[in-house]
N, C-alpha and C positions, 0 to 999 in steps of 0.2 A: 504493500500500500504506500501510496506519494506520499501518505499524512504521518508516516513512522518515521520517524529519525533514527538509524541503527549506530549512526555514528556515537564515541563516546562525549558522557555531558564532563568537561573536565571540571566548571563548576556553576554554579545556578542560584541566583541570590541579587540582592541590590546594589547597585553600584553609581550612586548617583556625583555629582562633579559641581566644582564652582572655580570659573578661570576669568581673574581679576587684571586688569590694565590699571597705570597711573595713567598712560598717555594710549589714547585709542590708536592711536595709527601707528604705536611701537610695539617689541615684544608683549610676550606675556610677562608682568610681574608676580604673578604667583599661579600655581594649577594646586587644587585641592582635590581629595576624592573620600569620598567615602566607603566600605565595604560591610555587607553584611552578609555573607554568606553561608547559607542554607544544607549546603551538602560539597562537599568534592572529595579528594584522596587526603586533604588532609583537615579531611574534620570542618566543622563548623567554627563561624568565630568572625572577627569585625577586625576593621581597623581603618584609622582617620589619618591620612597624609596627607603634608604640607609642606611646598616647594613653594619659597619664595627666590625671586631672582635669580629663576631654572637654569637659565643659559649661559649662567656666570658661574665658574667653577672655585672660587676662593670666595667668598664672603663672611667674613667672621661674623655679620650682626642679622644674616636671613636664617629663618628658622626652616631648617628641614629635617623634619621630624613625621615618624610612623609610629600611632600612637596602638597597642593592637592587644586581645587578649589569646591571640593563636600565633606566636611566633613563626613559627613554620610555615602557616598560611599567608602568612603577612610575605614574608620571604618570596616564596613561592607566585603569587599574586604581582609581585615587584618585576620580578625577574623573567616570568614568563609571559608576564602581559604587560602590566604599565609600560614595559622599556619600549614595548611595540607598537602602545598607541602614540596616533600623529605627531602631537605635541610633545609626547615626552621623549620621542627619539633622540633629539639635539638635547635632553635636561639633562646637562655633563655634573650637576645638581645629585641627582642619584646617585652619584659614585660618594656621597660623603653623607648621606642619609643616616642620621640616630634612630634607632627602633627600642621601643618602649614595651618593653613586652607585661607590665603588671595592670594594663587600663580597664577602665569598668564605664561602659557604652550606659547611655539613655537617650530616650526620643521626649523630647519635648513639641508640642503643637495644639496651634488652633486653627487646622488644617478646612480652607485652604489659605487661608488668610499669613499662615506661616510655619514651617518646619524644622525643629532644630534636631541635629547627632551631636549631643556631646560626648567627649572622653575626655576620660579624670584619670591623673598619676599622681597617686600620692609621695610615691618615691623620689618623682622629679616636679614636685610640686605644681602642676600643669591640669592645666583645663582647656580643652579646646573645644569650640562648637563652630558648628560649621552650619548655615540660617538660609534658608531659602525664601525668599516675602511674594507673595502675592499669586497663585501657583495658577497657571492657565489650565486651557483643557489637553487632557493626555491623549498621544496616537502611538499606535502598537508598528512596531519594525517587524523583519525577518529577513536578515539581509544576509545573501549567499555569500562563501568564501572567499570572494575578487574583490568583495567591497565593503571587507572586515576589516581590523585593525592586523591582523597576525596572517591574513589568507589563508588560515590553515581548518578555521571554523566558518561553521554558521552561527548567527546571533541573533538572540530576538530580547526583545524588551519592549518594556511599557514608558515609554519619558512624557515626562508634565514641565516643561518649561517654568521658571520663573521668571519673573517681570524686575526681581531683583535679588541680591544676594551678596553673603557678607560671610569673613573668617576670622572670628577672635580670640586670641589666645590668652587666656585667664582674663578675661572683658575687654582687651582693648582689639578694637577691628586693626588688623592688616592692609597695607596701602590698597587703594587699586579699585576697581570698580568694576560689576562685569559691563561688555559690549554687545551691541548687536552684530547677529553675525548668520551667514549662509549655515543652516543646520537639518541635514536630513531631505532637501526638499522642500525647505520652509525658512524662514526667518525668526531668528528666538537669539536672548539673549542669554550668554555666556555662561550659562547656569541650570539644571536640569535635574527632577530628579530621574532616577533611572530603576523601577521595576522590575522584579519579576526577570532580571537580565539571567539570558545562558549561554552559553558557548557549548557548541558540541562539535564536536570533528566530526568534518567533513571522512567518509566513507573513500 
């Protein structure tokens, strides 16, 4: 049957984004992501990343930090995906990533008006939330392996744009602001949540 995917799900879970500009018509200054993943090879488990000034590889005062409660996932999630999606190919950023592996994940919302993921370290005294405002209406993908991040899967997901969005770490917001921008077939601003997302290999 067309409607079976026999290919493998490597993993199947939320995965929604927030990528901030000081100046629109420059790089990105910061790509954030969220994770909440539901099932894969390694287990269930979350985790909140945050690259500030991705494409600059020395910066003592940009925080980039993987806040997670699945090490291994966390890892694994970096390594075999983030590096491959668009944006974070050039984030020479990920090669000096801190990963926090003691965090404790909640959802805060008054959806759709606003949705927050925060992580909390008490070890490294850190809070981060990562705020999505204003949340439009959702459309479902299912995009074949040519026009994946990795080409190696299929991907489907649920995204609901925001209208706006923000990354603070222990309350104080991060520079930057999302932009509009060519997304999917449509037009949305630099921020999304992301649904229900999967990756299965292609067969």
């Amino acid at each position: 049957m067309n409607s079976i995917r026999t290919g493998k799900v490597d993993w199947t879970g939320d995965n929604p984004f927030i990528y901030l500009k000081t100046d629109p018509k420059g790089d990105w200054s910061s790509l954030s992501l969220y994770f909440r993943i539901a099932a894969s090879d390694y287990g269930r488990g979350q985790a909140i990343l945050v690259l500030e000034n991705p494409y600059q590889k020395e910066d003592t005062n940009a925080v980039r930090l993987c806040l997670t409660d699945n090490l291994e996932l966390a890892r694994y999630l970096v390594d075999q995906f983030v590096r491959r999606f668009g944006l974070f190919r050039p984030a020479v950023a990920l090669d000096t990533l801190e990963y926090v592996a003691d965090a404790r994940f909640e959802t805060l919302a008054d959806y759709p008006a606003h949705v927050t993921e925060r992580a909390t370290s008490d070890s490294h005294n850190l809070q981060i939330d990562m705020i999505w405002k204003d949340l439009q209406d959702t459309f479902a993908v299912a995009l074949p392996p040519a026009e994946t991040q990795t080409g190696e899967h299929e991907m489907f997901c649920v995204f609901q744009p925001a209208s706006s969005a923000c990354v603070e770490i222990n309350g104080q917001a991060i520079t930057g602001q999302t932009v509009e921008r060519d997304f999917l077939d449509r037009i949305a601003q630099s921020a999304a949540l992301a649904n229900s997302e999967s990756w299965v290999r292609a067969d």
